[in-house]
Legacy VTK file of the C-alpha trace (Angstrom):
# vtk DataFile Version 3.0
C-alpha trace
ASCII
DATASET POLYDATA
POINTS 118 float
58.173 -175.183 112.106
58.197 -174.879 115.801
55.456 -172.579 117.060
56.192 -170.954 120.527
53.553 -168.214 121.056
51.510 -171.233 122.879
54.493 -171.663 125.159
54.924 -167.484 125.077
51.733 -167.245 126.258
51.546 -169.865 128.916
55.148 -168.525 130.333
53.194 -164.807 131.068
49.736 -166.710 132.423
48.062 -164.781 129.793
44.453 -166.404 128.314
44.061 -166.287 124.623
41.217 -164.126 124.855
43.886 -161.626 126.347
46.394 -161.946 124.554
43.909 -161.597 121.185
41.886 -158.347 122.729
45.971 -156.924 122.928
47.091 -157.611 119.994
43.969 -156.814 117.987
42.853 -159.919 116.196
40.280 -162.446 116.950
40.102 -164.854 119.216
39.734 -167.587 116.097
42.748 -165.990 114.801
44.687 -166.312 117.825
43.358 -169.608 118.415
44.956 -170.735 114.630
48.250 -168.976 115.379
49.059 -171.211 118.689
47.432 -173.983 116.643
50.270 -173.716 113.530
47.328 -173.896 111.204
47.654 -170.205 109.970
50.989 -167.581 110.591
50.693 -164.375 111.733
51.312 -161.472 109.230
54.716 -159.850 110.193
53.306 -156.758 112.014
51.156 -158.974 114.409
54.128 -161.083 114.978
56.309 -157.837 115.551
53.367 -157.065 118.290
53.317 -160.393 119.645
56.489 -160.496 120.323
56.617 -157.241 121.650
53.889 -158.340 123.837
55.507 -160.875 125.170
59.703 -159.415 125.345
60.722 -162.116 123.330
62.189 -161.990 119.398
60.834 -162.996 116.319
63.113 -165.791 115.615
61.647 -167.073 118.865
58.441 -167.080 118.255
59.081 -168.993 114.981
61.243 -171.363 116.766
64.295 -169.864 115.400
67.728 -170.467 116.948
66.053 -170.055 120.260
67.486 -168.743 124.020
65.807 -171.914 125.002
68.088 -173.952 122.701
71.505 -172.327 124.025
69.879 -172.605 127.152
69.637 -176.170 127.066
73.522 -175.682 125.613
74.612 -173.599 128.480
72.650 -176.182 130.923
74.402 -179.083 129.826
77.715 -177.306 129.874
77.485 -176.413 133.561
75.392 -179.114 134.543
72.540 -176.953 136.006
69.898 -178.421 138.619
66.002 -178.453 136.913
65.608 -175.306 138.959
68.531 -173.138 137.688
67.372 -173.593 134.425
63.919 -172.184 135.160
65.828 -169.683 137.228
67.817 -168.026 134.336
64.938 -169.089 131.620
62.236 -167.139 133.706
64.632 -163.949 133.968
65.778 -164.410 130.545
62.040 -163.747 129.910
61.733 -160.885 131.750
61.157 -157.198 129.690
64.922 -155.465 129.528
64.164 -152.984 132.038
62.773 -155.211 135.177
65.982 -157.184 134.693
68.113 -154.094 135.386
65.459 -153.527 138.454
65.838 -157.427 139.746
69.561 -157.171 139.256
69.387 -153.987 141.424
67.564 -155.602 143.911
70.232 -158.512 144.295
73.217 -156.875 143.972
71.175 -154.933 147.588
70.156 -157.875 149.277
73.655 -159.530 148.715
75.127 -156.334 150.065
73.398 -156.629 153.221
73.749 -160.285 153.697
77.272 -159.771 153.226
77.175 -156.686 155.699
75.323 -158.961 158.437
77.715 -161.708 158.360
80.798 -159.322 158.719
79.302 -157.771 161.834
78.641 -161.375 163.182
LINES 1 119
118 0 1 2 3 4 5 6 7 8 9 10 11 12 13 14 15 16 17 18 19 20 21 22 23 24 25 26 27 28 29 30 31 32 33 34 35 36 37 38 39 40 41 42 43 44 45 46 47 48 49 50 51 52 53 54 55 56 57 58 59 60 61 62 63 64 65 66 67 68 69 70 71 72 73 74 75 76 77 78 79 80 81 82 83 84 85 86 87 88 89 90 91 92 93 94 95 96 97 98 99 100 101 102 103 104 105 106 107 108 109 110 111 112 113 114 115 116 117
């Protein structure tokens, strides 16, 4: 089984210590989880996933993002830093994406405003 809270973790620069104190188990605990020598019970996976905005299946290494990622990569031959590009917004909680695509769709708007008055 493929274990991603490690790689959940690392992705939000969050310590174990943290990420145990949130989710309300010990540090040992947490320590075993990342480890793949003991699973969490379903509620503290529900939490950790919560946590971190990513699914279940994810965290289990389940039919991943980060596998059709890899798919959608390939497919439209995507530069190391696209990738990281859409993986780090694909990361992002629901609602900041809204708020980052808000904040594009503006900047392109005035980019697109400056050049026409050039």
């Amino acid at each position: 089984m493929k274990n991603n809270i490690k790689l959940a973790r690392e992705a939000r620069n969050m310590t174990q210590k943290e990420c145990s104190e949130n989710i309300g188990v010990t540090l040992r605990a947490w320590q075993t989880y990342e480890q793949g020598v003991s699973e969490p019970k379903n509620e503290v996976l529900c939490a950790i996933a919560d946590m971190f905005g990513v699914t279940t299946d994810y965290l289990l290494g389940r039919n991943t993002e980060e596998d059709n990622l890899d798919k959608l990569s390939a497919e439209f031959n995507m530069t190391s830093l696209e990738k990281k590009i859409v993986e780090e917004y694909l990361s992002l909680p629901q609602s900041l994406r809204g708020d980052m695509m808000n904040f594009l769709e503006k900047a392109v708007s005035e980019v697109i405003s400056e050049d026409s008055g050039n």
